[in-house]
C-alpha positions in Angstrom: 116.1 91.6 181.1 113.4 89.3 182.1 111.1 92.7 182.7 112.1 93.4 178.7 110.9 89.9 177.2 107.3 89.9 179.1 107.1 93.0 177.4 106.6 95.2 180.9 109.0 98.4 180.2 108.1 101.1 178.4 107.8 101.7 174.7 111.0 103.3 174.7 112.9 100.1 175.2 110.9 97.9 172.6 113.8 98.5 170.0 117.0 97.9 172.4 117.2 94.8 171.9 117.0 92.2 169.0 117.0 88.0 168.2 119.2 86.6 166.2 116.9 85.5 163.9 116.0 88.8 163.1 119.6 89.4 161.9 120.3 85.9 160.1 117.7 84.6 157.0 118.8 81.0 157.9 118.5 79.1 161.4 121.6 79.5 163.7 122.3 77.3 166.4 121.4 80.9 168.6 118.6 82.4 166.3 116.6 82.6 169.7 119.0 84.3 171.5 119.7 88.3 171.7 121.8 89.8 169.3 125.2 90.9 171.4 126.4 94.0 169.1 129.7 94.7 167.9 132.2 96.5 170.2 135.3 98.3 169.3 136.2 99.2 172.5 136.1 98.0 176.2 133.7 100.8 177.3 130.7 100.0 175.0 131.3 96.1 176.7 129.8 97.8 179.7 126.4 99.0 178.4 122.9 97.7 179.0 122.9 96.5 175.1 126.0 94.8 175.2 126.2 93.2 179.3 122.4 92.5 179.4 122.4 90.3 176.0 125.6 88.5 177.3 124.1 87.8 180.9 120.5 86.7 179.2 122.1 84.5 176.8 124.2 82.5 179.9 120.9 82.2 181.7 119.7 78.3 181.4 116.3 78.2 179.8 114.1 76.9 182.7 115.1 80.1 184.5 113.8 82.6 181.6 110.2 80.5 181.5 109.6 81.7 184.8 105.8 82.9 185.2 106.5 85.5 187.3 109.2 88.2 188.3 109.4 86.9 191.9 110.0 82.8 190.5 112.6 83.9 188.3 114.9 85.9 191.1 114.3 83.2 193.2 115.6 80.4 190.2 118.2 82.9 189.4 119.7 83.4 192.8 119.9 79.6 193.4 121.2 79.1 190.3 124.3 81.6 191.3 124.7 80.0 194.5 124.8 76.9 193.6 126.8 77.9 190.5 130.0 79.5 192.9 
C-alpha cells in the first residue's frame, strides 16, 4: 500500500484504489482515507481492494509520511510490536 500512494507500481494499479473524497461531494470525517468497497460475501473481504484499504486506513498517520520504503517498515514494525 505505501508502494501504491508514492505512486511506484505500475499503471495497471493506478485505478485500484480510490479516496473518499472522490466518492462523497461534501467533507467526511474520512474523505482522505481509501474507499473500502462493499462486500456481500466473506470471500471478497479477503482481496487486495478490500484488506489493503482496511489495513491502510488503521495505519496512524506519522507512519504513512514516511520518506522512504525502508523508514516506513521500520515505523510499521515497531508500531506492531509495541501495539501486541
Amino acid at each position: 500500500m505505501y508502494t501504491y500512494k508514492q505512486k511506484c507500481l505500475s499503471e495497471v494499479f493506478d485505478d485500484s484504489f480510490i479516496t473518499n473524497d472522490a466518492i462523497h461531494d461534501h467533507y467526511t470525517r474520512q474523505s482522505n482515507q481509501l474507499h473500502t468497497p462493499l462486500c456481500k460475501s466473506n470471500l471478497l473481504k479477503f482481496s487486495l481492494a478490500y484488506r489493503g484499504a482496511v489495513v491502510w486506513n488503521e495505519i496512524p498517520q506519522y507512519i504513512k509520511q514516511a520518506v522512504s520504503l525502508t523508514q516506513f517498515k521500520r515505523r510499521y514494525i515497531k508500531y506492531i510490536l509495541e501495539a501486541h
